[in-house]
C-alpha positions as CSV (number, residue, x, y, z in Angstrom):
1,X,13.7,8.8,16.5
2,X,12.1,7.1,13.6
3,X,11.7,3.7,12.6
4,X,13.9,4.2,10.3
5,X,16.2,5.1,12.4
6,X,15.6,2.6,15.1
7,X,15.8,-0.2,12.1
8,X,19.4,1.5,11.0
9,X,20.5,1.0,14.8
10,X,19.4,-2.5,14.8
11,X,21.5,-3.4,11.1
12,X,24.4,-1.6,12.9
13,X,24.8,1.3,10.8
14,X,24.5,3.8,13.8
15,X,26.0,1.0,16.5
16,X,28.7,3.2,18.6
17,X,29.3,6.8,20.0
18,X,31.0,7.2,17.0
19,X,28.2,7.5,14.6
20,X,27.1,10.3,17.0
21,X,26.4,13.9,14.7
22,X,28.8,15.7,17.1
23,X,32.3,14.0,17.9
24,X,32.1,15.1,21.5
25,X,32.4,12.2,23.8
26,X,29.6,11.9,26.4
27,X,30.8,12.6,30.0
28,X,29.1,11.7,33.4
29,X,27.7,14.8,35.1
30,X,26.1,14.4,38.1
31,X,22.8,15.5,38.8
32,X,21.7,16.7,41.8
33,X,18.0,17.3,42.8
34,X,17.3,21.2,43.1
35,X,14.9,22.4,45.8
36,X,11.5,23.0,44.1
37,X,11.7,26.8,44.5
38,X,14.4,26.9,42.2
39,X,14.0,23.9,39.4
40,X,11.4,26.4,37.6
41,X,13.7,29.1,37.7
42,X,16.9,27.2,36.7
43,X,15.7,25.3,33.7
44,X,13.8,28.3,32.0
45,X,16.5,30.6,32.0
46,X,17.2,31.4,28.6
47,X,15.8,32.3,24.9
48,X,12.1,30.9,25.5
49,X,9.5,32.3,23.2
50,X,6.7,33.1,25.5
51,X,4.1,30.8,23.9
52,X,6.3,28.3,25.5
53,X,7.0,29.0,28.3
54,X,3.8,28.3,30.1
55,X,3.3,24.6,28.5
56,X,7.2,23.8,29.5
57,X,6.7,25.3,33.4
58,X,3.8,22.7,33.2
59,X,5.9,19.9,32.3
60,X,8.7,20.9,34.4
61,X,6.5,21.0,37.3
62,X,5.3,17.7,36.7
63,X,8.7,15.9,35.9
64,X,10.1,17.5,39.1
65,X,8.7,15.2,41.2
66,X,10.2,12.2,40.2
67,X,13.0,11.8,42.8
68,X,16.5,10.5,41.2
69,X,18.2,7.0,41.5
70,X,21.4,6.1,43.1
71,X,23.4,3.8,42.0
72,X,22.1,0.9,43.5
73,X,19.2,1.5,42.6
74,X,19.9,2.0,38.8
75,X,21.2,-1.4,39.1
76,X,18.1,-3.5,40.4
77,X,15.9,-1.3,38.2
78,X,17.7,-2.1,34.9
79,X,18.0,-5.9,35.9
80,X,14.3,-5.7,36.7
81,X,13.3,-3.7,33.5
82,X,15.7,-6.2,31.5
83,X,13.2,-9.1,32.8
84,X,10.3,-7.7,31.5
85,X,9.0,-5.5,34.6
86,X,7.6,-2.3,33.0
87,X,7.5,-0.3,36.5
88,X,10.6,-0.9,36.9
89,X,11.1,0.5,33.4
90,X,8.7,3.6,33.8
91,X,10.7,4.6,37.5
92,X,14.2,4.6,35.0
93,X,12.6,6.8,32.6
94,X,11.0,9.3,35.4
95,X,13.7,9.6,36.9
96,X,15.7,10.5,34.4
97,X,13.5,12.9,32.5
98,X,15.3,16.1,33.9
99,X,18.2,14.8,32.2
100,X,16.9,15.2,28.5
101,X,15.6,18.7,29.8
102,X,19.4,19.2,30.6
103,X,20.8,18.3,27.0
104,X,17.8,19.5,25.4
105,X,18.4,23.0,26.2
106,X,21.3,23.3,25.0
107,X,20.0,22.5,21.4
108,X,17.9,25.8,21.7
109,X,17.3,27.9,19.0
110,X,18.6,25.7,15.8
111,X,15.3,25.8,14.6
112,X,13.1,23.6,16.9
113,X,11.0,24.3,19.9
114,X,12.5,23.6,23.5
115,X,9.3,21.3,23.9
116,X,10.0,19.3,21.1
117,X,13.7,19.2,21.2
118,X,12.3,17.6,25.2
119,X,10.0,14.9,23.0
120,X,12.5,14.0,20.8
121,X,15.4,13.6,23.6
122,X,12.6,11.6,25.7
123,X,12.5,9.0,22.7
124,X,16.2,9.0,23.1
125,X,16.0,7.7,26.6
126,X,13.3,5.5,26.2
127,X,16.0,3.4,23.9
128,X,18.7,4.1,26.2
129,X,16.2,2.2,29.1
130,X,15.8,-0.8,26.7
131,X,19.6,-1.1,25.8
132,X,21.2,-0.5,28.7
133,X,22.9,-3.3,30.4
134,X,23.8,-2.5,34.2
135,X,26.5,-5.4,34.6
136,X,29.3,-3.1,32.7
137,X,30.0,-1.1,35.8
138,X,28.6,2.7,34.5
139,X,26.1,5.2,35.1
140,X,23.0,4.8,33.1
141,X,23.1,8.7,33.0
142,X,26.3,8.6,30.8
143,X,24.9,6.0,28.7
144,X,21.6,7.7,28.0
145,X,23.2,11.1,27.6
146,X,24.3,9.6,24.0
147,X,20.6,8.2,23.0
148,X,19.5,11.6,23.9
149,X,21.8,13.4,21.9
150,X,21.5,11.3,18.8
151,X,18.0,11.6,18.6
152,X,17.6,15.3,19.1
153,X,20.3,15.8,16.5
154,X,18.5,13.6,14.3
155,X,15.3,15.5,15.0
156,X,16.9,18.9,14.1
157,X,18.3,17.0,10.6
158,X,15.0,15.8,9.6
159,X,12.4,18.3,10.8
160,X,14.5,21.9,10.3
161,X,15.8,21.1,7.0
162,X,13.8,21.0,3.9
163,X,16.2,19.1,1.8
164,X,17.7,16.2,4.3
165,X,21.0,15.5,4.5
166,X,23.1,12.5,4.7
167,X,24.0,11.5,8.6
168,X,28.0,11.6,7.3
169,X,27.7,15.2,5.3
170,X,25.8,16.3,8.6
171,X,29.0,14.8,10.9
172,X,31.7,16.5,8.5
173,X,29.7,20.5,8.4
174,X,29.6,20.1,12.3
175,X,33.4,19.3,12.1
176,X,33.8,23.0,9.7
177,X,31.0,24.4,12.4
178,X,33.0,23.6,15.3
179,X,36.1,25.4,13.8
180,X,34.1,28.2,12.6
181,X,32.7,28.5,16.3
182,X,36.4,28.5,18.0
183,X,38.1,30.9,15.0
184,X,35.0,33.1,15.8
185,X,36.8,33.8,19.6
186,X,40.1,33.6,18.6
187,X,40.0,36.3,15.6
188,X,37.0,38.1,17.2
189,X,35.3,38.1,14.1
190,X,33.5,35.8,11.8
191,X,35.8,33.8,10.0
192,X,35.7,33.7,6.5
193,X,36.3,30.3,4.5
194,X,39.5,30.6,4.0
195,X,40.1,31.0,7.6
196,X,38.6,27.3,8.4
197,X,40.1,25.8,5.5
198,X,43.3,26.8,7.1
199,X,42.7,25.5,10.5
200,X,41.5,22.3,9.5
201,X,44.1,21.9,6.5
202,X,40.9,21.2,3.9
203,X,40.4,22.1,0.4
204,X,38.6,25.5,0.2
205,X,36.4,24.4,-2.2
206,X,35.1,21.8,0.4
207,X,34.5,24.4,3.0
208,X,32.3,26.3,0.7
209,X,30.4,23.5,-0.4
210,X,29.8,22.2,3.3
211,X,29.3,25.5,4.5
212,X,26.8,26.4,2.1
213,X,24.9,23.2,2.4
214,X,24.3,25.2,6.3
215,X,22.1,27.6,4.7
216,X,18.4,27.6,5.0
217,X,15.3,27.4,2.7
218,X,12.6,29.9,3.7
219,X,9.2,29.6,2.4
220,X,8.6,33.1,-0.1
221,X,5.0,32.7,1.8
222,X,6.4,33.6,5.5
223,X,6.3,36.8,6.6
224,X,9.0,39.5,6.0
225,X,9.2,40.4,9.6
226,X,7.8,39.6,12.7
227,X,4.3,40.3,13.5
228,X,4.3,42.0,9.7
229,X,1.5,41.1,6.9
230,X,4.0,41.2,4.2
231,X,5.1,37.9,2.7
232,X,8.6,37.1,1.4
233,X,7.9,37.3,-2.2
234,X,6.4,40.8,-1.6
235,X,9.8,42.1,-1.4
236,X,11.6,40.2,-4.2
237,X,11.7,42.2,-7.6
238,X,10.1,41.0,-10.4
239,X,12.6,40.5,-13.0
240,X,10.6,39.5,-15.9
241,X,8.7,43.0,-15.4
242,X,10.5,45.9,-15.6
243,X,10.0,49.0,-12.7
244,X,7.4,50.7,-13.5
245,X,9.2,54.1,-12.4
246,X,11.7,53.0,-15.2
247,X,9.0,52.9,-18.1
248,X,8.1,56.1,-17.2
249,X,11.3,57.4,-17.3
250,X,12.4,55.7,-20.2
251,X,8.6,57.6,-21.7
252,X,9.8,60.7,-20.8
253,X,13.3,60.5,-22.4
254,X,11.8,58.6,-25.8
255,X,9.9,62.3,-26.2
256,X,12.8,64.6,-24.7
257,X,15.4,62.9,-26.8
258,X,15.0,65.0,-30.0
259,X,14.9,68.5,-28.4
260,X,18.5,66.9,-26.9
261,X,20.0,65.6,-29.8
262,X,19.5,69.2,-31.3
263,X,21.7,70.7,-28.5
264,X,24.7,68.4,-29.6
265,X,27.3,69.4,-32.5
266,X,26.3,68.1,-36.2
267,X,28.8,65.3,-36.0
268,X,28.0,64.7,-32.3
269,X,24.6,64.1,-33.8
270,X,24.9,62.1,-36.9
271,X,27.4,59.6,-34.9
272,X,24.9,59.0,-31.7
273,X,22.0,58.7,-34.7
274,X,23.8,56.0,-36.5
275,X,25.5,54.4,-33.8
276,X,21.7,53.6,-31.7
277,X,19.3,53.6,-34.2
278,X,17.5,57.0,-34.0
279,X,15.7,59.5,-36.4
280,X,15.0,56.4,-38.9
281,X,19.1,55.1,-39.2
282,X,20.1,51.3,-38.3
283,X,22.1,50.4,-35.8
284,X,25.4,50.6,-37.8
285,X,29.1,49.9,-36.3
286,X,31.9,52.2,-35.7
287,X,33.5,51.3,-39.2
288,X,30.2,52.3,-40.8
289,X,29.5,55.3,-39.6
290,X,33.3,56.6,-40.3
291,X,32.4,55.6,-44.2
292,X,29.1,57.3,-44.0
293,X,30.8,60.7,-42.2
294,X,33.7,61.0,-44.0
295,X,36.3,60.0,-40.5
296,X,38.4,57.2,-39.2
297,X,36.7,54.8,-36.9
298,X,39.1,56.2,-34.1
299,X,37.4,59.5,-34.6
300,X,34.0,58.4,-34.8
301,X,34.4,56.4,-31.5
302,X,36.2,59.8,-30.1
303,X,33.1,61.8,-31.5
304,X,30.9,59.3,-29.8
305,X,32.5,59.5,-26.0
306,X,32.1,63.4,-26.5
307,X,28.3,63.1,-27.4
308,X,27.3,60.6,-24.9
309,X,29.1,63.1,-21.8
310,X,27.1,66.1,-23.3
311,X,23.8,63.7,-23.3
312,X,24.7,62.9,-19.4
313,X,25.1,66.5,-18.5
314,X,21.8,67.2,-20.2
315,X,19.9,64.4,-18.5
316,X,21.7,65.3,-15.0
317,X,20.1,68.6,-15.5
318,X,16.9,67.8,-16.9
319,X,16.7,65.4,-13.3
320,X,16.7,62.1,-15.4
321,X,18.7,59.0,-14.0
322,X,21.9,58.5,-16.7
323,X,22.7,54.7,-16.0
324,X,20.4,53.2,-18.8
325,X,21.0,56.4,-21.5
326,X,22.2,54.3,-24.0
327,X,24.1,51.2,-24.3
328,X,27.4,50.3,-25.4
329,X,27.9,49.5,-28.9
C-alpha cells in the first residue's frame, strides 16, 4: 500500500469493506497448522514460474514456523500491541503470515509475481495489526483478510497497468468481470457483450467501454514469444512503406501492361486507356469517355466491366495477384 493510499484511508475515502475492489464480503476461515511435510507441498501447488519457486519455498519454510494464535491469545496480543509493545505486534504479524500466503495465491497470474502479490498482502496486515481493536468480539483473521485483499488489489491496479485507473471504474469492470466469469459456465462459452449487458440490465455501450478499459498495453519492445529474439514491432507492418513484394509486382505489371492491353478489343482498350490514365490519356470520367468514343455512358461503363474481367484472366494466368489491378473509378 502507498502513502497515498494509507493518507486516503486516514481522510476516510477507503474507510469500510465497502470501498473494497471486489464486493465479496470477507468470511472467517479457519486455519489450521499443516504438518511441515506437507505446508511446502500445499502452498506451491499451482501456476509457479520456476524462477519462483525456489525463493517462495524459502520464505515458506521460514514463515512456517511461526505457530498460530488462539483466540485468547489474539486478545492479549492486540491489547498489548495497542499499548505500544512491538513484540507483541511482531508475534500478531508472524503468526499470521500464512494467511496473506492464503489470499495471495489466489490473485495468481493477473499480472504480478506470487512473491510480490505475498509483499504487498504483508503490508496489508501490517495495517490490519495497527487497526485492529480486540474488544468487538471477532477474529483478527477475518478483519485482516480485508487489509490483505485491498492492498493486493491495489498493487495489481497500480503496478500491472500502464495507465491507472480510478479505484470506482476498477470496482464497476470487476462487477462486468464477475458476470462475464459466471455466463462463461452457464453458456459454456465466452460471453459476448451483449450477453453481460443482459445479465446485469446495463447499457451496452457501457459494457464495451468498461470491458475494453480490461485490455492491456504491451511494450512493442517485448518479445514476440517466449524465449524468442524477436520484438513486438518486428511483426507489425509498416504502413507508411509499402511491401516490397508489392513494388515488384506492381514493376512487373507497369512493363507487362502494354503487351496486355493489346490482347483486349479496340473499345475494350480505348475505355480502360481513358478511364486510368494510360498510353499518355488523363484520367477522364465515364461521361467523357462516351463523348470521346462515340457511346452512352451506360455502355462505356458496360465496356469497362468487360475489359477489366479479360485483364483479371490475363493476370491470373500470367501468375500476378488481381486485387490492386486497377481501381475503381
Amino acid at each position: 500500500m502507498s502513502e497515498t493510499d494509507l493518507q486516503d484511508e486516514e481522510a476516510g475515502i477507503i474507510n469500510d469493506p465497502g470501498d473494497l475492489v471486489d464486493d465479496e464480503e470477507p468470511v472467517e476461515e479457519p486455519i489450521k497448522d499443516p504438518p511441515a511435510q506437507e505446508k511446502e507441498t500445499r502452498y506451491l501447488a499451482g501456476e509457479i514460474p520456476q524462477g519462483e519457486l525456489d525463493a517462495t519455498r524459502l520464505y515458506l519454510s521460514e514463515i512456517g514456523f511461526s505457530p498460530l494464535l488462539t483466540a485468547e491469545e489474539e486478545v492479549r496480543f492486540a491489547r498489548a500491541a495497542q499499548k505500544g509493545d512491538e513484540k507483541a505486534r511482531a508475534r500478531m504479524i508472524e503468526s499470521n503470515l500464512r494467511l496473506v500466503v492464503k489470499i495471495a495465491r489466489r490473485y495468481m497470474n493477473r499480472g504480478l509475481p506470487l512473491l510480490d502479490l505475498i509483499e504487498e498482502g504483508n503490508l496489508g496486515l501490517i495495517r490490519a495489526v495497527e487497526k485492529f481493536d480486540p474488544e468487538k468480539g471477532f477474529r483478527f483473521s477475518t478483519y485482516a483478510t480485508w487489509w490483505i485483499r485491498q492492498t493486493i488489489e491495489r498493487g495489481l491496479m497500480n503496478q500491472t497497468r500502464t495507465i491507472r485507473l480510478p479505484i470506482h471504474v476498477v470496482k464497476e469492470i470487476n462487477i462486468y468481470q464477475r458476470a462475464a466469469r459466471k455466463l462463461a459456465q452457464q453458456l459454456d462459452r465466452e460471453p459476448t457483450p451483449e450477453d453481460v449487458a443482459r445479465e446485469l440490465d446495463r447499457p451496452i455501450e457501457d459494457v464495451k467501454r468498461m470491458l475494453g478499459l480490461t485490455e492491456r498495453v504491451t511494450s512493442c519492445d517485448a518479445p514476440a514469444e517466449r524465449d524468442s529474439d524477436r520484438s513486438l514491432i518486428d511483426t507489425i507492418p509498416d504502413q507508411q512503406n509499402p511491401d516490397p513484394a508489392l513494388l515488384l509486382q506492381d514493376s512487373d505489371m507497369r512493363r507487362h501492361i502494354e503487351a496486355w492491353l493489346d490482347e483486349l478489343n479496340d473499345k475494350q482498350c480505348a475505355v480502360v486507356e481513358r478511364r486510368f490514365g494510360l498510353r499518355g490519356h488523363d484520367v477522364a470520367t465515364l461521361e467523357e469517355v462516351g463523348n470521346a468514343i462515340g457511346v452512352t455512358r451506360e455502355r462505356v461503363r458496360q465496356i469497362q466491366i468487360e475489359a477489366l474481367r479479360r485483364l483479371r484472366k490475363i493476370l491470373e494466368r500470367e501468375g500476378f495477384s488481381v486485387d490492386n489491378l486497377f481501381s475503381e473509378h
